[in-house]
N, C-alpha and C positions, 0 to 999 in steps of 0.2 A: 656622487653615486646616486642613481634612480631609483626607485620602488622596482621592483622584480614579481613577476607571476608569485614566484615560491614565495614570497613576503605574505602574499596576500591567503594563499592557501595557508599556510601557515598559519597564520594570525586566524584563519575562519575555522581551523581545527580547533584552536585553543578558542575559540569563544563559544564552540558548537558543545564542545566538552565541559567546557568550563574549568580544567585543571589542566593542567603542564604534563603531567603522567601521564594520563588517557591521552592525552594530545597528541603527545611522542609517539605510542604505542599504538593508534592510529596510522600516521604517518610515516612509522615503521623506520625510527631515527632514534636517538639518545635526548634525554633530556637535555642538559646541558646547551647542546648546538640549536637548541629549539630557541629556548629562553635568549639566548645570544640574538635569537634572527631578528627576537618580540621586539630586543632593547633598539636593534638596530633598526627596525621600523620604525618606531615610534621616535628615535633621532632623527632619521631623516624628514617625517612629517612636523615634526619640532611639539608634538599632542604628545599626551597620557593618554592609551585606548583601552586600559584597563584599571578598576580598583584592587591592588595589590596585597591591602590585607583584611578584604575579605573572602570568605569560602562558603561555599565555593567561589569562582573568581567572578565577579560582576563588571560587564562593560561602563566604562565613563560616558558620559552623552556623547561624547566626541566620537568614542569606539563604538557605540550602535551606531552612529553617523555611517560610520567608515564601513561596517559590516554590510549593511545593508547594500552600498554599492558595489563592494567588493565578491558575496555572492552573487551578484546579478553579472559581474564583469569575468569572473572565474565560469560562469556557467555558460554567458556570450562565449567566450575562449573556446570551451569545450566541447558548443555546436560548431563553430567552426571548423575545428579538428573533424571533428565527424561530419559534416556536409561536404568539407573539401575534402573529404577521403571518398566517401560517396559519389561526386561530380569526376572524381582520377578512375575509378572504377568503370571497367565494361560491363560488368553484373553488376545489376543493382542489389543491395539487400536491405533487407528488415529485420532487426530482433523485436522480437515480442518475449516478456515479462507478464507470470500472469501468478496468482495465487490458487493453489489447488482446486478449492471449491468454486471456483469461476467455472470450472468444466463440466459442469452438469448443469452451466445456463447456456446460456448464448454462444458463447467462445471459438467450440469448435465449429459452430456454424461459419460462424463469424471467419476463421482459419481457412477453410474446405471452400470458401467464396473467394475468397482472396486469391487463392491459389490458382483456381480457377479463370479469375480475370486478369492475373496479372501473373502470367506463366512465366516470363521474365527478371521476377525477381525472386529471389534465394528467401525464402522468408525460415525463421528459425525461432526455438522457442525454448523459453528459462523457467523454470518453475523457482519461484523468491517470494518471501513476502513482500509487504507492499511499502515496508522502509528501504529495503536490499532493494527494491523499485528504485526510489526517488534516487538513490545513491547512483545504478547505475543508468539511469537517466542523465543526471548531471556530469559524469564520468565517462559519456556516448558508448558503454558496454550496451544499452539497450534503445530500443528507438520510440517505445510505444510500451506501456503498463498496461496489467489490468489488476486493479487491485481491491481494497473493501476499507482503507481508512484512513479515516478525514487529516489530510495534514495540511498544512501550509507553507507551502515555498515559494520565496519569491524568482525561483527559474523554471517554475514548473507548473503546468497549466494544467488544470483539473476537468474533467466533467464528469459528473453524475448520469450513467447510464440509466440508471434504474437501484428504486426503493424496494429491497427483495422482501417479502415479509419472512420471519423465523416463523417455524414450527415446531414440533418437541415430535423428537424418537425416542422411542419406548417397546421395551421389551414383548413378544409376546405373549401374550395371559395375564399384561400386567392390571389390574386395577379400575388405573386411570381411561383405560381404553374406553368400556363400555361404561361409565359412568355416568359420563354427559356429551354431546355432540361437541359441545367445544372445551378446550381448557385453559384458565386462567395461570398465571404466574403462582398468585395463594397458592395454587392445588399443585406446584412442583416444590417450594418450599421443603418440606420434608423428605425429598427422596436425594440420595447422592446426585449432583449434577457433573458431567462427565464435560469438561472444557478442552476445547485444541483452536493452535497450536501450542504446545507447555512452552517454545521459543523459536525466533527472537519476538518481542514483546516491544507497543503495543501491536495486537492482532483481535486474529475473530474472539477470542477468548477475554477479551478484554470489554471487548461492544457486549459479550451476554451478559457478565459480569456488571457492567454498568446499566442493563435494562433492568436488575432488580435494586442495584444500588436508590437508583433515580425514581424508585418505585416505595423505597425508605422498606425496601426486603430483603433477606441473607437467607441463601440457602443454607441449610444446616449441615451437608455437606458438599466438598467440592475434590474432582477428583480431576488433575490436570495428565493430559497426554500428548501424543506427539504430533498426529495428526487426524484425518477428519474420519479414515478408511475405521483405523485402531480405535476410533472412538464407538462409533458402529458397531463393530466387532464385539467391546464391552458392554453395551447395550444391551445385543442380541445376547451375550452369555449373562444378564441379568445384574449386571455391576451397578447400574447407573440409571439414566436417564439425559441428552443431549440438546440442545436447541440447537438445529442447523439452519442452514437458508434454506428456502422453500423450493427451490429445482434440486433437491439432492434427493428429493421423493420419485423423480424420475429413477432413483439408482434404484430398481426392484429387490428388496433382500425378502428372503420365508419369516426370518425370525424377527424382523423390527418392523413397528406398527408407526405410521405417524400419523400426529393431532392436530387439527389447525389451533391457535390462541386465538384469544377472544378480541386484542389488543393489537389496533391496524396501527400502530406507533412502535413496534416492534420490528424494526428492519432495521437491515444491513445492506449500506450501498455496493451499489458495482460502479467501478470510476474508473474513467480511462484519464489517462496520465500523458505527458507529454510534454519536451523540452520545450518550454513558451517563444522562441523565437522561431522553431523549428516548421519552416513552409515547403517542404520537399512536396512533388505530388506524390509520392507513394506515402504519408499520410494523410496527405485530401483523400485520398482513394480509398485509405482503410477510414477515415471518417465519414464518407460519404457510403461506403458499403453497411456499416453500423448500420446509419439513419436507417437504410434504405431496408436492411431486415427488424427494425423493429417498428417499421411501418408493417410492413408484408406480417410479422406474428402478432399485428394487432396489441400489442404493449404497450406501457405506456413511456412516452419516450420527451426530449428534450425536443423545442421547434428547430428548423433548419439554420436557421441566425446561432445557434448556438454552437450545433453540430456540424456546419459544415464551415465553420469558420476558423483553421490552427491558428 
C-alpha cells in the first residue's frame, strides 16, 4: 500500500491543530478513523511523526521533516486542481479575497482597472479575513488575497503593498481633538479603546493590541466589536475611541474626528497573497496593474523585481 493525498492532509490537519479533536472536526470526520489513518501512515513510512504523550501534540523531528514537504506537496496538488480547471475553461476567472478595511485604500481602484483591462475575465470577490485568506488560497476557493497579517506559509507567497500608518477616531467635542496637533499612544491610555474585528482572530485588533503591548502600555479599557463600520458608529455616539488605518479618513462621517499619532512605526500592512507556484497571466496582470497604480498615486511601493514577479 502507498501513501495517499488523504494520508497527508490528514496528518497536516493533526499537526496544524495539534490535537486529534480539532483535527477530526476540521476535517469534518470521526475521531477514531482519523487516529487509524495517523497509525497507518506512519507504518507505511516505518517513522514516529508524532510525540504521543505530550499536549498538546508535538511533531518528532522526522514529523516536521514530513510536514514541511507535505504542505508544499498538498498545496502543489491544489494549484493544479485550479489551473487545470482554469486552462478546461472558456471564461477565465478570478476570485479575489480581501479584508473589509482594504476598501477605503487602493482596492477598488485596483478592481474598477482590472475590469476594465481584462473585460474577458469573470472576476469576483469574498470579503474573509486574512487566515480564511491563506486557507482559501491553499484550497484554490480564491486566487488572489488582500489582506493586513503577517503569516507565514510555505504555499503561499506574500508581498507587502504598503506600510498604512493608524490614526485614532475620536468622537466629536472630545478632548483630545483640540489639544495638541498630534497624538501620542500615552494620551489614549485612559480612554476605552474600541477594537474590531471581536473574530476570527489573529486580525486588525490584534496589530493595535500589540502596538501598545510593544510600547510596555495597557489601555485601561478595551471594548471589542464586530467590525470596523460598528466601531465608528460607537465612537461617533461617544463609547470609545478607535485606531484605524489611515485611508478610512477618506470615509467622511459629521460625528468622528481623526488625529494623526506621532509614531511613523505605527502601521498596518496591506499584503497581497498568492498561491507560490501560481503563474497564470491573469495574475501577472493583476500584479503588474498594482505596480502600475501605485506608481501613477505617487505611494510608496515595492520595485518591479518584486512586484512583477509571481
Amino acid at each position: 500500500m502507498n501513501i495517499e493525498l488523504r494520508h497527508m492532509r490528514y496528518f497536516v490537519a493533526v499537526a496544524e491543530e495539534r490535537n486529534f479533536t480539532r483535527a477530526a472536526a476540521r476535517l469534518h470526520i470521526a475521531q477514531p478513523p482519523l487516529s487509524r489513518q495517523i497509525q497507518q501512515l506512519e507504518a507505511l513510512l516505518g517513522v514516529q511523526l508524532f510525540e504521543r504523550d505530550s499536549r498538546p501534540l508535538k511533531l518528532t523531528d522526522t514529523g516536521r521533516f514530513f510536514y514541511s514537504h507535505a504542505v508544499q506537496l498538498l498545496a502543489q496538488t491544489s494549484e493544479l486542481e485550479s489551473m487545470t480547471r482554469r486552462v478546461g475553461k472558456i471564461d477565465r476567472s478570478l476570485s479575489v479575497g480581501f479584508v473589509g478595511s482594504t476598501l477605503y485604500g487602493m482596492l477598488p481602484k485596483i478592481i474598477r482597472r482590472f475590469r476594465e483591462e481584462n473585460s474577458t475575465v469573470a472576476l469576483s470577490l469574498h470579503e474573509m479575513s486574512t487566515m480564511d485568506q491563506i486557507q482559501a488560497l491553499k484550497e484554490g476557493r480564491i486566487d488572489v488575497g488582500f489582506g493586513r497579517i503577517r503569516h507565514e506559509d510555505p504555499s503561499i507567497r506574500r508581498v507587502v503593498l504598503r506600510e498604512e500608518r493608524m490614526i485614532v477616531a475620536l468622537p466629536l467635542g472630545h478632548p483630545l481633538i483640540d489639544s495638541k496637533p498630534v497624538l501620542s499612544l500615552h494620551d489614549l491610555v485612559p480612554e476605552t479603546l474600541i477594537i474590531f474585528p471581536q473574530a476570527p482572530r489573529p486580525s486588525f485588533a490584534d496589530q493595535v493590541l500589540a502596538v501598545f503591548h510593544d510600547r510596555a502600555l495597557k489601555p485601561e479599557h478595551v471594548y471589542e466589536t464586530r467590525e470596523l463600520q460598528i466601531a465608528l458608529g460607537l465612537v461617533a455616539a461617544g463609547e470609545g475611541i478607535a485606531l484605524v488605518p489611515r485611508s478610512v479618513n477618506g470615509l467622511k462621517r459629521d460625528d468622528v474626528a481623526y488625529k494623526e499619532l506621532d509614531d511613523p512605526n505605527l502601521v498596518s500592512p496591506i499584503i497581497l497573497s498568492m498561491r507560490l507556484l501560481d503563474e497564470s497571466p491573469d495574475i501577472r496582470a493583476m500584479l503588474e496593474l498594482i505596480y502600475d497604480l501605485y506608481i501613477e498615486g505617487n505611494m510608496e511601493h515595492l520595485p518591479p523585481s518584486d512586484l512583477g514577479t509571481p
